[in-house]
N, C-alpha and C positions, 0 to 999 in steps of 0.2 A: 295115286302115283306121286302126286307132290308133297302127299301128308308122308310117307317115305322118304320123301329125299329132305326131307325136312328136319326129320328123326335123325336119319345120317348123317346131315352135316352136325347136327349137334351131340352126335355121337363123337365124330371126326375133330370139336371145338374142345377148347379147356374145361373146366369143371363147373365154372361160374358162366362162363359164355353157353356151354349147355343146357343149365338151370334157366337163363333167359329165353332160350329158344322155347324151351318146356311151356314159359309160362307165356309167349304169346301165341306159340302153335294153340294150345289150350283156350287162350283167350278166342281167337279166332273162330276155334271149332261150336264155343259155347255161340258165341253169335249165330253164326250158321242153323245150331239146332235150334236158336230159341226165334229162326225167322216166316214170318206168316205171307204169304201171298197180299198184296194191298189187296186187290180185290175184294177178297174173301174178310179181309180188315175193316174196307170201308162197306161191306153188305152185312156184318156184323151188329147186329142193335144195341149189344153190348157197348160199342165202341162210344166214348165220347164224339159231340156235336162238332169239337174244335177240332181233335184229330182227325175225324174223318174231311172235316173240309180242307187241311194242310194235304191228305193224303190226295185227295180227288185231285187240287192244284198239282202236285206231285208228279201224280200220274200223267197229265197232261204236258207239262215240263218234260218228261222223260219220252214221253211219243215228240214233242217236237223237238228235242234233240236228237234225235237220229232222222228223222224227216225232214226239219232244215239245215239245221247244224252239220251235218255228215258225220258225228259225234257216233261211236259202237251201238250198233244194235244188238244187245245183248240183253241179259237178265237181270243187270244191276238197277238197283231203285226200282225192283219191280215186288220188291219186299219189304216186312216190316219189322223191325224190334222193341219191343219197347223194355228198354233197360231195368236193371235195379238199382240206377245210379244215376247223378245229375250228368255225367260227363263218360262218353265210351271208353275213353283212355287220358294218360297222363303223358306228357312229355318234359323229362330233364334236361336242361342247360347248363352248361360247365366250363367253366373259363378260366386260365391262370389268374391269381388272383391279380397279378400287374399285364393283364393282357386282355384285349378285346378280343382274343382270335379263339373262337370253339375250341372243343376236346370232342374232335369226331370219331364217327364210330362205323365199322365199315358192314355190309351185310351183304348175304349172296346174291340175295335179286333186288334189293334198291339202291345197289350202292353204298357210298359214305354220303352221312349225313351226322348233321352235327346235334344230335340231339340222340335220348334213348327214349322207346315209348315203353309203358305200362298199359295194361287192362285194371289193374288195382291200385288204389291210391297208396295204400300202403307198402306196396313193392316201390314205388316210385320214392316217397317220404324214404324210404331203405336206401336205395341208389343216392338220393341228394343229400345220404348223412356220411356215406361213404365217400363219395365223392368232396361234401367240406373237411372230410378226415385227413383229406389231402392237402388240405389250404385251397381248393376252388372256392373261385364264385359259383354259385349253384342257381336254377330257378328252375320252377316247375308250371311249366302253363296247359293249362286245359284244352283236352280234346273234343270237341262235340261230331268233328266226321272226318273219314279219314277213306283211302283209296290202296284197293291191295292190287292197283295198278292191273287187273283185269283175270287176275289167280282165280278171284272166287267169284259171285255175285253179290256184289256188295249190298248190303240193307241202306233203307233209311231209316232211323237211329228218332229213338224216342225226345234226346238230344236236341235235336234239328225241329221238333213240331213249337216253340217259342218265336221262334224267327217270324219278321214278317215273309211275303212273297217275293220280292226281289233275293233276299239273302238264302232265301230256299231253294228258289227256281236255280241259281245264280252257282249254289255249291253245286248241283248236281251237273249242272253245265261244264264248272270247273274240274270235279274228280272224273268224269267220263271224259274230259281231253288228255287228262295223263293215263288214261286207259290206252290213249290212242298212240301218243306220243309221249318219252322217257327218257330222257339221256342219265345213267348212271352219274354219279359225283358232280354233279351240273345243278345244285338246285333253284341255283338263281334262272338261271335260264328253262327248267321247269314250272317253275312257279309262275314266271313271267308270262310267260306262253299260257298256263291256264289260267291267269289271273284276266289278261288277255282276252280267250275265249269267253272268260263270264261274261264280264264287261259288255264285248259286241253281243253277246247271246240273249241277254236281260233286253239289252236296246233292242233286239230283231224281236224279242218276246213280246213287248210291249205295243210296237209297230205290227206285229199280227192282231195282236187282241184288243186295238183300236186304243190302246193305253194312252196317256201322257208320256212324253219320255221320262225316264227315272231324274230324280233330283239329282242335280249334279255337289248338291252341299255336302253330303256326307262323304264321297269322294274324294271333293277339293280340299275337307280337312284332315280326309284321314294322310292325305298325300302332305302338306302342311306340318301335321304332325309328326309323320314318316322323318320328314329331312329334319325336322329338331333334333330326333333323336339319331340319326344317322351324323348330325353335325356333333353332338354331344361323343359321340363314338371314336369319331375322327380323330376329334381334340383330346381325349383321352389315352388313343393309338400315339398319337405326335408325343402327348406328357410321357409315359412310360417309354419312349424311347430314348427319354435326355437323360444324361450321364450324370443322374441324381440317385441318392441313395434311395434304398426299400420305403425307408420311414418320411421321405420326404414325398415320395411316390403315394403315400396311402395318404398324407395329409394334403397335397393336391385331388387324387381321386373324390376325396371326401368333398371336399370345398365344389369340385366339378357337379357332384350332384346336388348339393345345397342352392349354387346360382341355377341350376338346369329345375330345379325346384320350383324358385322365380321365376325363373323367364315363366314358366308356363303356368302360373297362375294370372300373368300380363297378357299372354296370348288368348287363355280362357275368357276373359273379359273382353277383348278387343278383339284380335282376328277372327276369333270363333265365337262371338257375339255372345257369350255366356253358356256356350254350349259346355255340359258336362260330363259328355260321354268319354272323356278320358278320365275321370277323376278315380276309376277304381282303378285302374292301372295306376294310379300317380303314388294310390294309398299304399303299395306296396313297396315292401323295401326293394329299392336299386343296387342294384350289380352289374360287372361288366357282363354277367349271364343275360340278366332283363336284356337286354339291348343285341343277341344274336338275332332273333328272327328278324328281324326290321329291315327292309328295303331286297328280300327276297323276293319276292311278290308284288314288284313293281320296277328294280332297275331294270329291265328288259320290257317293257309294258309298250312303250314307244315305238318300239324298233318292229316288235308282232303287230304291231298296228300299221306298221309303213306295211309292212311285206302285204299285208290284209288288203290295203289299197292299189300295190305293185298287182296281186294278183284279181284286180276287178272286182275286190267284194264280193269272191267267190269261192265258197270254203273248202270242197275239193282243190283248187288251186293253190289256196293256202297254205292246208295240210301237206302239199307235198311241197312246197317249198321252206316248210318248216321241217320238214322230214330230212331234206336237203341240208338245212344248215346243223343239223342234228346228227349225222352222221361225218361234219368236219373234226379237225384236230381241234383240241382244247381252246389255242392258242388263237387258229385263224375263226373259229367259231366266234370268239370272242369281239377282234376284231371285226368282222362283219357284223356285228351286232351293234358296236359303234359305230358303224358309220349310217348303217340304219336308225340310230338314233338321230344322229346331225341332218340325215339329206336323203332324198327320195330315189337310192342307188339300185340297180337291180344286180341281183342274187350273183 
């Protein structure tokens, strides 16, 4: 019934917006046929040593998110794919060229969002050539897992079996809370929320299975790193708004990435004690594209964490006071979300 209404709307769409429907409805279905049972995955002798122990952890992760977490008991992450490709999908980013603000893109069941995905790299490479045809900034960052928000049973992705445990247990925590919880055109405040649920999820994971708590360093820099780039963004939004010509605008832009270049070969050595886990991002050319997804996935992180403490550290309680602020207007949603950032107010 859905793979019909799916066909319809993009019967009901333009010529080009129906081709893209064509080619993720298709993508979609190919995953589906090409998914195996774990079980039947990790009893398999065929299977590789490594995969089968990502999948075992997997499986375990997925029983206690619905056990403690209150997270969907459903059929997701109860399967396996294993790709013919490093990355399940692709995502394009598009920016006026003198503006930080996306080129969104609207869809029937997730909303607007500012980005367009691919199952093929080369559909994607197509769209960001079309898209510079315009004068955008463009960029394309890779997919490794993704959530059809509780449509289908979603797999776990051949993708995902490189990751250590935390990053593993931690996605699947994350795409089964936007299973639960979704607000259309909201993604800061969806991302927040499941960024959110990881986070306390991983912690409750590790506290069952007698773990250490997880390191907090990879965190405090990716957060670090976040407002770099969130400050680099700012100051860019502020440049393009002064009553300066085209030409003067691109030869600030340019200058803006050269210092932001800097700075964070300074910070590499010092803040982040020589850490190099941003250097492949840094390798790639900057745009005001590179710089959309940044700080979705975390300006809200705070605020889900008061309400998490407002409701006793009790995740039925949570969820529906998350469901609560989820169902407010744009505007006041917003603000309640400020002030749950600042101070421990209730709902």
């Amino acid at each position: 019934m859905r793979l019909i209404l799916i066909a319809m709307l993009a019967l009901l769409a333009g010529c080009r917006t129906a081709g893209y429907y064509a080619h993720v409805t298709h993508g979609q279905m190919a995953l589906l046929a090409a998914r195996k049972p774990i079980d039947k995955v990790i009893a398999d002798p065929k299977t590789p040593g490594k995969v089968r122990k990502r999948l075992e952890t997997a499986r375990e992760a997925r029983q206690f998110a619905s056990a403690h977490l209150d997270l969907p008991a459903n059929r997701s992450y109860t399967y396996y794919v294993a790709l013919d490709r490093p990355w399940v999908a692709w995502n394009v980013f598009a920016t006026p060229e003198l503006s930080v603000d996306p080129i969104v893109h609207c869809f029937p069941f997730a909303g607007c969002v500012s980005y367009r995905g691919y199952f093929r790299r080369d559909f994607a490479d197509r769209e960001a050539a079309r898209q510079r045809e315009l004068g955008r900034d463009v960029s394309i960052g890779d997919v490794p897992a993704y959530s059809t928000l509780g449509w289908f049973a979603d797999p776990l992705l051949s993708s995902m079996m490189g990751w250590d445990d935390d990053d593993l247990v931690g996605t699947i925590f994350h795409e089964l809370a936007h299973q639960k919880i979704y607000v259309k055109n909201d993604s800061s405040f969806n991302e927040s929320y499941a960024n959110f649920v990881e986070q306390e999820g991983v912690r409750e994971w590790h506290a069952a299975k007698g773990l250490s708590a997880p390191d907090p360093k990879g965190d405090a820099l990716a957060r670090s790193f976040t407002q770099q780039v969130l400050k680099l963004r700012e100051n860019l939004k502020a440049m393009y708004a002064l009553p300066m010509s085209d030409d003067a605008k691109r030869v600030g832009k340019a200058e803006a990435f050269e210092v932001f270049r800097g700075d964070y070969l300074a910070w590499r050595e010092n803040e982040a004690g020589g850490d190099h886990r941003y250097d492949r991002w840094m390798a790639q050319p900057m745009s005001n594209a590179r710089l959309v997804p940044f700080g979705l996935y975390d300006q809200w992180t705070a605020a889900f964490a008061a309400v998490f403490e407002q409701s006793g550290r009790e995740w039925p309680a949570f969820f529906a006071r998350v469901k609560t602020l989820a169902a407010l207007p744009p505007t006041e949603r917003t603000q309640q979300l400020q002030a749950l950032q600042v101070a421990d107010k209730p709902l």
